[in-house]
N, C-alpha and C positions, 0 to 999 in steps of 0.2 A: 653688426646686423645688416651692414650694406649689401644688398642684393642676397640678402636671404630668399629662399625659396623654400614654403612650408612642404614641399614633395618631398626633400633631401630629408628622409625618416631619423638619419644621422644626428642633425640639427633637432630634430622637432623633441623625440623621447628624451625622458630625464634618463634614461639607463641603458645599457646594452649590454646583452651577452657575450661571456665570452669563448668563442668559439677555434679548435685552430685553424682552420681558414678562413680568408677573407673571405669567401663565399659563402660557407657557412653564417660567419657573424653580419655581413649583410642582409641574407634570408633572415635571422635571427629577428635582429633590429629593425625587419620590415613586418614580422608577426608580432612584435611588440608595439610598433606603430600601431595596428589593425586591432589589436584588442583592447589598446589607451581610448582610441576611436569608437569602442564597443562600451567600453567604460563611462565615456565624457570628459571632457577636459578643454582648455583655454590654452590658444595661442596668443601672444602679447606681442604686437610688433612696434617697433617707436614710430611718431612723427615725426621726422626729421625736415631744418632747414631745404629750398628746393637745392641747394647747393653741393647737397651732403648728400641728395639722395639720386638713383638711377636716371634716365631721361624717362619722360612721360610717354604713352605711346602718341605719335600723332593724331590727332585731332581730339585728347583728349585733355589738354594741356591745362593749367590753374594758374593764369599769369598773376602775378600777383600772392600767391599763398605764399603766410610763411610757413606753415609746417603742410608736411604733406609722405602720401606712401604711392609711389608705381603702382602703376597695375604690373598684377601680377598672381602667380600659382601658389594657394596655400591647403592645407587641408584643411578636408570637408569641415565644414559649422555649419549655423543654421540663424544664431545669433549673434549681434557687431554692437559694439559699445565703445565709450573713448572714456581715459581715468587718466587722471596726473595726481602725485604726491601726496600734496598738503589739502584736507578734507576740507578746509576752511576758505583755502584760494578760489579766484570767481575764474570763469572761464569768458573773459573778454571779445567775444568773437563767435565765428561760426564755422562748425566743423560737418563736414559734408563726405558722405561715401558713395559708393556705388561698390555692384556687387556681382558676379557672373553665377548662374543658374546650372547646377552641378548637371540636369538632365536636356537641357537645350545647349546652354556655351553661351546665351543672351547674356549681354551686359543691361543690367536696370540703369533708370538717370537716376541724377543726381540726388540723393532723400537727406534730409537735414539730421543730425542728431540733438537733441535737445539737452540741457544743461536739468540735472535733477532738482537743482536747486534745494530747496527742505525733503526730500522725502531721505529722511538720514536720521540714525542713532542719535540719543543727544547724549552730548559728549562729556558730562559733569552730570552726578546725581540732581532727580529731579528739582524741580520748585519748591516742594514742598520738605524735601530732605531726606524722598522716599526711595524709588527703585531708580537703577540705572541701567541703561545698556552698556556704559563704559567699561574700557576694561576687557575689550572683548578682540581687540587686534592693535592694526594700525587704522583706521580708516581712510579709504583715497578721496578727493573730490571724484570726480564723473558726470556722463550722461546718461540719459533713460536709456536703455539696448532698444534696438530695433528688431525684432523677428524678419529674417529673411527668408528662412526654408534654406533647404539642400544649396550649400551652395560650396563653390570651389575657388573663385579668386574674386581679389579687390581691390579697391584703389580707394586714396582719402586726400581729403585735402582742407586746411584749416586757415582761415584768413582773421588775422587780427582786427579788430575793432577802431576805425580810422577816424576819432573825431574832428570836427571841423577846427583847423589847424593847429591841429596837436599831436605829436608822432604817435603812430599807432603802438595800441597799450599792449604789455609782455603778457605772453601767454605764461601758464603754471608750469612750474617743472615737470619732467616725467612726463609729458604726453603724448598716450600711448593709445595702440588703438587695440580693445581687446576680442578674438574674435572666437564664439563659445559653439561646443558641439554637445546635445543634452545627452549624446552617448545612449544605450537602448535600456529600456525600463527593468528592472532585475525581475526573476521568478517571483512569483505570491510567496509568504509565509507557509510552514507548514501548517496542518492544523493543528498541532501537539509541539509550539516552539519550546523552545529550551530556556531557561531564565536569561533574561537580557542582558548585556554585555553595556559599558558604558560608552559610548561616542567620545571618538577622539578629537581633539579642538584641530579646525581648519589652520594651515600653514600661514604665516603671518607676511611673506614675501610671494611675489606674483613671479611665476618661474616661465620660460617661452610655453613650457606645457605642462599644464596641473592635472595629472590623471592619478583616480582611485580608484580602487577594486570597491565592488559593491558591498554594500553592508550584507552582515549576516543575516540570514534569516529572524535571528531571535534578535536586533536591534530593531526591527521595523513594527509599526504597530499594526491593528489587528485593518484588511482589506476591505473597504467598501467596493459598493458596486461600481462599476464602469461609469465613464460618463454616459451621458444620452449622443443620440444624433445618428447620424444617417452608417456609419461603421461600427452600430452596434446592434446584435441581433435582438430580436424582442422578449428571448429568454434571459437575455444578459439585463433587461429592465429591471431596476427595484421595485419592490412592493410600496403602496401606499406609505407616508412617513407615520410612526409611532404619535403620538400627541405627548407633548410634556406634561407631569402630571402636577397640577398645580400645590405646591411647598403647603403643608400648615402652619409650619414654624419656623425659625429662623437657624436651627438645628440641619435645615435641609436646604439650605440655600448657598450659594455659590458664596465663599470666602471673601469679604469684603464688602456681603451688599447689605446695607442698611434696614432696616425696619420702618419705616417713613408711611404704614397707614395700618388699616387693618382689613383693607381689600386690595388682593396681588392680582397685578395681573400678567399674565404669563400666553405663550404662543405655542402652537405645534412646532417641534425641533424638523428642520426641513435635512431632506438627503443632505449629506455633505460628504466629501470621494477624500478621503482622507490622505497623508503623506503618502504612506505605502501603497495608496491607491493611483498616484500618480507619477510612482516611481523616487521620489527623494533618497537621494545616497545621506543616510544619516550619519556617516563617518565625517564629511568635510564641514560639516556646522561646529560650533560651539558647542561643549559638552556641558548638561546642566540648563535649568529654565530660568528666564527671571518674572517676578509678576509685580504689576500694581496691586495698590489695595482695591480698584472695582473698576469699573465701566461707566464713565457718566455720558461720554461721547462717543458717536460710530462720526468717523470722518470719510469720506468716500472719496476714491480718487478713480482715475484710468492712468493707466501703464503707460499709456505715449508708445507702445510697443507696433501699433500697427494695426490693422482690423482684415490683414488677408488671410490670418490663420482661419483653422476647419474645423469642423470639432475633433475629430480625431487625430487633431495633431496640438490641442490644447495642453496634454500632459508633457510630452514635448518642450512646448513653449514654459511652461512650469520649472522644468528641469533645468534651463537656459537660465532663466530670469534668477532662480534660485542657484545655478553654481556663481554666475555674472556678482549677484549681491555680495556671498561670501569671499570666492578665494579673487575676484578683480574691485571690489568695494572695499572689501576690508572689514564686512559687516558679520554680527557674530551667527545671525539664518537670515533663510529670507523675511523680507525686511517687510510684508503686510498681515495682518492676522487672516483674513482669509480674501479670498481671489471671487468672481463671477465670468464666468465667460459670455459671448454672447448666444452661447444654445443653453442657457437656464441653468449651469452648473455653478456647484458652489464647493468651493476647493477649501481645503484645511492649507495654509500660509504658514505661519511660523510655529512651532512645534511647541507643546506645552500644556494641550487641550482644550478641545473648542472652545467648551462650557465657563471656561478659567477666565481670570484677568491678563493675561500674559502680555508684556510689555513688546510693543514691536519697533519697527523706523521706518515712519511713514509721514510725522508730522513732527519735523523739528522744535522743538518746545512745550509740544501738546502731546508727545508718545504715551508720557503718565496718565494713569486712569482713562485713557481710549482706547480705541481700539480703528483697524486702520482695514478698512475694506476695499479693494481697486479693482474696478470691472476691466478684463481683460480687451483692449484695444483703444485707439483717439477717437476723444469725439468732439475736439473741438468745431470741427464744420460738418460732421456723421450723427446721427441720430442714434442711441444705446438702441436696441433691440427691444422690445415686448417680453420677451423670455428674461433676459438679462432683468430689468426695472421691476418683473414680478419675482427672481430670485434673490432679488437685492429684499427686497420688502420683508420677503420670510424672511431671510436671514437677521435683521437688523428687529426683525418684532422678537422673534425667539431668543435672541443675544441681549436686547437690551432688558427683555421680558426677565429673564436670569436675575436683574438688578435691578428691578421694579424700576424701570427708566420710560417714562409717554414719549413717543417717539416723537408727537406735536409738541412737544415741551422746551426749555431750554432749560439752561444752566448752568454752573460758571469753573473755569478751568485758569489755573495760577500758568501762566508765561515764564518758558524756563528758557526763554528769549529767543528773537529771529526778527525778520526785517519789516513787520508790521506791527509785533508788541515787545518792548522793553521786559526783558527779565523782572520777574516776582509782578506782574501785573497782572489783576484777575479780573478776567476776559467773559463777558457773556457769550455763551454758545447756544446754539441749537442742537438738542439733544440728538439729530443727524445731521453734520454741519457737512460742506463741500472741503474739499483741503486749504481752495483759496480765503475761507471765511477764517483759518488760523495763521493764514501765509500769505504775501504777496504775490501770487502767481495765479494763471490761467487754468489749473487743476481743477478738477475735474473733467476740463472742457465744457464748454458754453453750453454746449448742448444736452447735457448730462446735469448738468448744472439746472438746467431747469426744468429739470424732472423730478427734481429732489421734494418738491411741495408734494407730487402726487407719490412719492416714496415714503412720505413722513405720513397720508393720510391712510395711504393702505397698510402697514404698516401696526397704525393704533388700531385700527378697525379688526385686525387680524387678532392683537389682544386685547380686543373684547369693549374697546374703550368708547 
């Protein structure tokens, strides 16, 4: 991989034609490039010792790093991520990119990539003995991806963690840096699709370039509207949302949800831009859904992906995060039941139905019986949006509303382990808790984090409480 260059189309595609001239199968192999690129798909480049790898360009040198990538020319992505091997191995250190901007040539500084820590499949059936994500590949460790937009070259560099006099600790095997293009959204369904076809399960090895052809028409479910915002014309707007109609019986209630009084209270189901709506290639996930038996918890996180995206580059950002999780994670879809952006949208996340209990990877220990909501961008030292906190709230009154869940309430959830509760320990929650209230980490962001009080009151108020 030394002094690879992702331009050399050669290199980059898993295939070539073949043609009898070299000219021919050059042209070939450069229209096959350009439509993988149309497709979607991940470049994998390794960290390599600095020993091992090119000279840095001047003045941009990392004395000190032990792993690190040249700057240099690779095809276009949009989003950058770092993964090694073993899911369970820590990432002792800080790994750091920079990134060149496909329409100016600007190089960005230095942005950090952060270690995901829990937001991962749990890897053995739940606590309770119940559903599992396992079983669904290999999983890697990793970092959260960072959204960069259009871009064309990069450079990395990673420095072990140097305690006070103690040789610096080993970084994990495989450490790689992945870098994902969302490829362009496929046509709408028809309106007369054809009986569904099953989804083939995601490739379980990370190849220098993972491209699929778009699913069929009749794989993909039925279109919602567009998102909102400023690249959307006012006829492409939804109508007012439907109202949920509140259940009689327990005959019409979502599968798993308890009977617990003889007054329901329920929410208006709010717009939601579903898979199809956002482009998801449903061939590279896992085939087949899994669910818990119900919803006791909405956990809310943010992506750590960044806050420069627009809204009309959200679906985009979707499609990155969502190839990034499966074929560079290792995970069996993307890994939150549904997404919020900061222009008031509210995205369908892991495939299986809104309305359902579908198990996601968002909170290692607690994926059982939750559900895992993460508003699109940081806000550790950023303030969420207005739009975003009023999206959150419908979302989370009409979903918990499903399972006769008081959004003001708590409740308690069995630890199927992680580094703040010992496995089989049951754990009082808030029936909308932050990530960090089941995990040891800064999730949600501080700032997000302390919005959640006014997300939990509007929220009940919404169902009627």
């Amino acid at each position: 991989m030394r002094g690879f260059l992702a331009s050399s189309v050669g290199v980059v595609c898993t295939a070539a034609l073949a043609l009898p001239s070299a000219l021919g199968t050059a042209h070939a192999r450069a229209d096959h490039a350009d439509r993988a690129a149309l497709r979607g798909g991940t470049q994998s480049l390794p960290l390599l010792p600095p020993d091992r790898e090119l000279p840095l360009d001047r003045g941009m040198a990392a004395p000190g790093a032990d792993r690190q990538l040249a700057a240099r020319d690779v095809s276009p992505f949009s989003l950058v991520g770092a993964v090694w091997n073993d899911a369970s191995a820590d990432l002792p250190g800080r790994v750091q990119v920079r990134t060149r901007a496909a329409r100016t040539g600007a190089w960005s500084a230095w942005r950090d990539l952060r270690a995901y820590e829990d937001d991962a499949p749990d890897p053995a059936p739940g606590a309770s003995g119940g559903a599992s994500d396992a079983g669904a590949g290999h999983p890697h460790g990793g970092t959260a991806p960072l959204w960069v937009g259009d871009s064309d070259g990069v450079q990395a560099r990673v420095r072990a963690a140097r305690p006070t006099g103690a040789v610096p600790a080993g970084l994990p095997a495989g450490l790689r840096l992945e870098l994902v293009n969302p490829g362009a959204a496929p046509a709408p369904p028809p309106a007369h699709p054809t009986p569904a076809q099953p989804a083939h399960p995601h490739p379980t090895a990370v190849a220098h370039w993972h491209a699929h052809p778009h699913p069929t028409a009749a794989a993909q479910p039925r279109q919602e509207p567009r998102p909102t915002g400023a690249a959307v014309s006012p006829a492409a707007r939804p109508a007012t949302p439907t109202p949920t109609p509140r259940p009689s019986g327990s005959a019409q209630l979502p599968a798993g949800q308890a009977e617990t009084g003889a007054v329901r209270h329920t929410a208006p189901r709010p717009r939601i831009i579903t898979r199809a709506g956002w482009g998801a290639d449903e061939t590279i996930r896992e085939s087949g859904y899994v669910y818990s038996k119900t919803v006791k918890v909405a956990f809310v996180h943010h992506t750590v992906t960044g806050n420069s995206y627009t809204c009309a580059q959200v679906p985009s950002v979707l499609r990155s995060i969502y190839r990034y999780h499966v074929q560079s994670m290792g995970w069996r879809d993307y890994g939150y039941n549904f997404t919020v952006d900061k222009c008031g949208n509210i995205y369908e996340g892991r495939a299986g139905g809104v309305a359902k209990a579908v198990l996601g990877a968002h909170t290692l220990g607690f994926n059982e019986n939750s559900m895992g909501i993460a508003v699109l961008g940081t806000y550790s030292t950023k303030d969420p949006s207005a739009k975003a906190m009023k999206a959150l709230s419908r979302l989370a009154a009409w979903k918990l509303g499903l399972f006769n869940r008081n959004p003001r309430g708590t409740t308690h959830l069995v630890s199927g382990g992680g580094n703040r509760y010992e496995k089989g320990t049951r754990v009082k929650l808030r029936v909308i808790s932050g990530h960090r209230d089941g995990f040891a980490t800064e999730c949600p962001g501080e700032r997000l984090y302390r919005k959640l009080g006014s997300v939990r009151s509007t929220a009940a108020r919404l169902q009627g409480r």
